[in-house]
C-alpha positions, 0 to 999 in steps of 0.5 A: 500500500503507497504511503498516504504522503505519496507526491504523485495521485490519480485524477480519472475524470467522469467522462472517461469512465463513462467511456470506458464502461460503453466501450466495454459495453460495446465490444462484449455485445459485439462479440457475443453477437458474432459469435452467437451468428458464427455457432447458429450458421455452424448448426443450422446448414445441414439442417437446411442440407436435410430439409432439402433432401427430404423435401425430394424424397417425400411423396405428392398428393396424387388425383386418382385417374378417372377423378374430377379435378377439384376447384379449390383455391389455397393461401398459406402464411408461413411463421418462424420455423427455427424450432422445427427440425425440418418443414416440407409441404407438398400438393396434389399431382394428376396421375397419369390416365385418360385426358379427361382426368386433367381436363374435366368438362366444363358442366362437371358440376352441373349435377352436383346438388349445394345443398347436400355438398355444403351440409354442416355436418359430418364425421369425426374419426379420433385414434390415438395408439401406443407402443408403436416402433419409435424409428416409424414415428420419427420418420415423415416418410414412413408417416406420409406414406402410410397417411397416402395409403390411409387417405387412398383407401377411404376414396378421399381427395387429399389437396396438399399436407405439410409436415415439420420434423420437431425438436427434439423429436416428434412429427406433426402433419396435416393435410387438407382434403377436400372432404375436410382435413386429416392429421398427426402428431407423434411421441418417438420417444413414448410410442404416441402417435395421434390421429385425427380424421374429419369429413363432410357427407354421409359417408361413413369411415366406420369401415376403415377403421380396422385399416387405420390401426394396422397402418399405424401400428407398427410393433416395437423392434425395442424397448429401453426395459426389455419388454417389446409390447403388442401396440394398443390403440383408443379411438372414438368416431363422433357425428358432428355438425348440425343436419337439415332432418330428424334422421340427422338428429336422432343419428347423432343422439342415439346410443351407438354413437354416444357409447361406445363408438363416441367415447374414448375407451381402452378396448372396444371392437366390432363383431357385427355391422350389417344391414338386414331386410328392416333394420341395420345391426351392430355388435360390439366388444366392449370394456365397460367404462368405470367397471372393467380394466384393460389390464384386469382382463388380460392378467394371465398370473397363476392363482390371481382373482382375475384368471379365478374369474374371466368372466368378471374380466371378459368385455361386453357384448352389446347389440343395437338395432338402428343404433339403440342399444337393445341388449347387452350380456352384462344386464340381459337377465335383469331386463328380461326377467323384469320383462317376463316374470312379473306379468307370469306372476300376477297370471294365475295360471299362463299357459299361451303366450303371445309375444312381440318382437321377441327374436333374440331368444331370451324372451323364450329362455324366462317363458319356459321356466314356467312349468304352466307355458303349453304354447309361445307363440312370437312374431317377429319382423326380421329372421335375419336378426334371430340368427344373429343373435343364435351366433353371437349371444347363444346363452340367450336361447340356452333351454339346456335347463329343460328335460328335453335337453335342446339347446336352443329355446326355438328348438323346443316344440311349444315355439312356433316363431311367425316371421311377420310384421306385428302389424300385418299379423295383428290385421290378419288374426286381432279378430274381436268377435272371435271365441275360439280358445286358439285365439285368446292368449293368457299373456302378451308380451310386448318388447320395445322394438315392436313399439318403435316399428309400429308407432314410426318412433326410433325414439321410443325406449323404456327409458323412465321419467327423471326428477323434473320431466315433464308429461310425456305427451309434452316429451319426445316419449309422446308415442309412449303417451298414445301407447298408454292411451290406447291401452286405455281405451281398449278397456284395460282394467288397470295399468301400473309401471314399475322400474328396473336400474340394473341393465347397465343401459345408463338409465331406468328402464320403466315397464308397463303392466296392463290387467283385463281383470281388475281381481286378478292384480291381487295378485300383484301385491302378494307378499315376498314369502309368496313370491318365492314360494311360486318361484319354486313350485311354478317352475322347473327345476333347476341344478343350480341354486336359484332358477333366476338370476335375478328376481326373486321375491324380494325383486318383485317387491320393489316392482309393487308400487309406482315411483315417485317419479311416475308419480310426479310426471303424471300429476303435471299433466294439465288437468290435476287427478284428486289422487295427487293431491294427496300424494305426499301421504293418506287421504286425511278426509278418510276415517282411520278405524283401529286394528282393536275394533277388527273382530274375528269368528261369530259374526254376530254383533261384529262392529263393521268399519266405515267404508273405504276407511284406513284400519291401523294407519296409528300403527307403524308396523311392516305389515298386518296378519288378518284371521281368516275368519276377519270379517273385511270383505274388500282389502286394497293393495296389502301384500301380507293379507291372505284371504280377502278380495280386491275388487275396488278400483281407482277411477282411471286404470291409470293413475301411478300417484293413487297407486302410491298412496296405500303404501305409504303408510306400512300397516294401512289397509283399505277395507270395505263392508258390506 
């Protein structure tokens, strides 16, 4: 350190340091700035080198010959593409053929028809595959090829594409058609690649789905563990836009399209897809969402639950007809079972049967197990679906269970299958006036698709009333609406429609049940206990533990009375009945009569009940166990009183809230004396 003395000293003015500082400045930035251009040109010439030659190599969109040339006009705006590793587009070529392909004729669209060309509507095709060959997905080559052939085998017209190799890895492209548009995007690294395929018109690209998955599922050659997995695909096919009719609308709304076709899932396949003389038929494999795993189901590990239990693990199988979903194998017993046994039941004795749209043979599997049934007869419009369905559903036609020993339900000799429209039958043979016992059947049986056919309404399902909808003939269930109304002026005694969850349709199916003789819906309030005691003695044995799969009982029980729902849709029709007035409980104007005052044996000086008053309504009990010899003539909808007649009705056969109302109160009784 100088001395503090020192003769000499330093003077630096401002000006020169502020010089010195923005000359430093200057010269870092300067040579930051030259070599920052010397180190990007370095890395950025072969990348130009290798657009270049790719640009070469990748193929032209190719106009098939025998097409006309289309008119389009094309604009492009292009941004900083620095990032991308490489940046090809290409356009459409004529290939070689006759003249006419590259000079169509002037009038070549006279015919066309603007209005169907330009409907907002269409299909949108989304494939999304894993654990494809890396070296595939980092290939634009490789990929536009296989996008060619893919565009080439839909019939479509691909315009131009252009494609950016990305860094550090990945392809994206995307084509315009004139149809509309197709795209990609891959993962090398993951095995991802993306696929997006939308086009206008009708025609559907159902069909090369199949030809998509192969195309783009090229299996790993390897893998950083080891494992080299088969490629796994999820896709969906969606209607979009908006059509100019009703069948647009109910195409885009119906269940094939919203599940599984119009959802995302890991496992769906298509077993059956055709035509038939009257309608179009759709199988399909499904894992159900929320319930079935891909990797549950295919679990091959000795001793675990899943190879225990395949079958809890298997897909579905679904059927649609016109793109409904009819029946699927998850929930086919609890459906045909709420169908058939019910009205089985509440018969006394049913021994002819006529059924409506009954072709896949389940009907016929619960008719049979009643050891009443002498004869079924079915009329079904279209053999072609029976046989569909004997291929592809044969536990639904399975009578093994029978003595006989046959295998199939149509084989037994009490079927006797009539291939008809149920209308052109009904004209034929409904003939009023006629007395003859071979025309009165004991039970009809009416399926839903038999409902659609004959009321011209691809909307009409079983599908129940929810909390806030309205009447039905304010709905689009209206043709269910004329159906009950029919019903009723035909003079049915009574109606009541009950419910079942557990069909895995995604919704309640509701049911309607129609008595020509009032006396006989007695019988459709027995209790549990008697239910299942019918179950065993009304129907043939069987091996295993129960003869149903579903109902019992206990099942039937939660069949008896309406629903609230029901309830509540038929109270806010426009003219409100009494009966939903009181709704909420028992009928206060009524008189409740104590379960003390009931006398049994001498009927002399016996202390008779107001008419059609409550007994024991102060009682809280599950049920009331009357005597025999308790005198109440009339007893109104109780499932545990044994002996009395039910010959007292409401004043419309169908009214679900009055149905309510006995029950509302555990222990009531309805009793009349005379």
């Amino acid at each position: 350190m100088a001395p503090t003395n020192s003769p000499y000293k330093v003077k630096v003015s401002h000006r020169f340091l502020a010089a010195s500082l923005f000359s430093a400045v200057l010269l870092a930035f300067t040579t930051g700035r030259t070599a920052r251009i010397l180190i990007l040109s370095q890395h950025l010439q072969p990348k130009e080198t290798t657009i270049q030659r790719i640009k070469a190599n990748l193929p032209n969109p190719v106009l098939k010959a025998g097409k006309p040339v289309p008119q389009s006009q094309y604009s492009s705006k292009h941004f900083d593409t620095t990032r991308a590793g490489t940046s090809n587009s290409r356009w459409m070529v004529l290939e070689e053929g006759p003249q006419q392909c590259s000079s169509p004729p002037e009038d070549q669209h006279a015919d066309f028809d603007d209005d169907e060309v330009h409907l907002p509507k269409g299909q949108h095709y989304l494939l999304d595959i894993r654990n494809v060959d890396s070296s595939f997905l980092a290939s634009e080559l490789r990929l536009v090829q296989t996008m060619i052939e893919v565009i080439n085998s839909c019939g479509l017209t691909l315009l131009s594409y252009h494609c950016h190799g990305l860094l550090p890895s990945g392809v994206s492209c995307v084509g315009v058609l004139l149809e509309s548009h197709v795209s990609f995007h891959t993962w090398p690294s993951k095995g991802v690649i993306t696929f997006d395929l939308f086009t206008c018109g009708d025609s559907s690209l159902l069909p090369i789905v199949p030809t998509v998955e192969r195309l783009f599922s090229v299996p790993q050659a390897s893998s950083v563990d080891g494992l080299r997995r088969a490629p796994e695909s999820i896709w969906a096919y969606k209607m979009r836009g908006f059509g100019d009719d009703s069948k647009d609308t109910i195409d885009q709304l119906s269940d094939l399209f919203t599940f599984p076709i119009g959802m995302m899932t890991e496992y769906k396949k298509e077993i059956v897809s055709v035509n038939t003389e009257h309608h179009r038929v759709d199988i399909y494999d499904v894992l159900r969402p929320h319930f079935q795993l891909l990797s549950s189901w295919k679990t091959e590990m000795d001793g675990s639950y899943e190879a225990q239990n395949p079958e809890l693990f298997e897909p579905d199988r679904i059927l649609f007809i016109d793109g409904v979903l009819e029946s699927r194998r998850s929930g086919e017993a609890s459906f045909y079972e709420a169908l058939i046994h019910p009205p089985m039941f509440a018969h006394p004795n049913p021994k002819k049967i006529l059924v409506f749209g009954g072709g896949y043979g389940a009907h016929l599997r619960e008719l049979l197990k009643h050891v009443s049934v002498e004869k079924v007869v079915v009329v079904q419009n279209d053999e072609m679906i029976v046989n569909l369905t004997k291929t592809h559903f044969p536990e639904y036609d399975d009578c093994t269970f029978l003595q006989e020993g046959r295998r199939s339900c149509f084989d037994d000799s009490r079927v006797h299958m009539i291939y008809r429209k149920v209308d052109d039958w009904l004209g034929e043979n409904a003939n009023p006036g006629a007395e003859t016992s071979q025309d009165i059947f004991d039970v009809i049986i009416a399926d839903d698709s038999f409902i659609e056919d004959s009321y011209n309404d691809e909307n009409f399902v079983g599908e129940a009333p929810e909390v806030n909808s309205p009447p039905e003939e304010h709905s689009h269930f209206h043709y269910r609406h004329r159906l009950l109304q029919n019903l009723l002026r035909v003079n049915f005694e009574e109606i009541r429609d009950y419910e079942e969850a557990h069909m895995g349709a995604g919704w309640q199916t509701q049911f309607l049940i129609a008595f020509k003789d009032f006396t006989v819906t007695k019988n459709w309030f027995r209790s549990e206990a008697s239910i299942n005691l019918e179950i065993r003695t009304r129907t043939v044995p069987s091996k295993e533990e129960t003869r149903f799969q579903y109902f019992d009982g206990g099942t039937m029980q939660s069949y008896v009375y309406p629903t609230r729902f029901s309830a509540n849709v038929f109270c806010r029709r426009g003219l409100t009945p009494d009966s939903c007035k009181n709704i909420f409980g028992i009928n206060v104007n009524r008189q409740a009569f104590p379960l003390a005052k009931l006398v049994t044996g001498n009927p002399v000086g016996r202390e008779f009940s107001p008419l059609f008053s409550f007994v024991g309504s102060n009682r809280h009990g599950h049920s009331v166990t009357l005597h025999t010899s308790t005198y109440i003539d009339t007893v109104i909808v109780n499932s545990d009183v044994e002996g009395g007649t039910n010959s007292s009705k409401s004043t419309s056969a169908y009214d679900p809230a009055a149905n309510r109302q006995p029950g509302w109160h555990s222990g009531t009784l309805v009793v009349e004396a005379k």
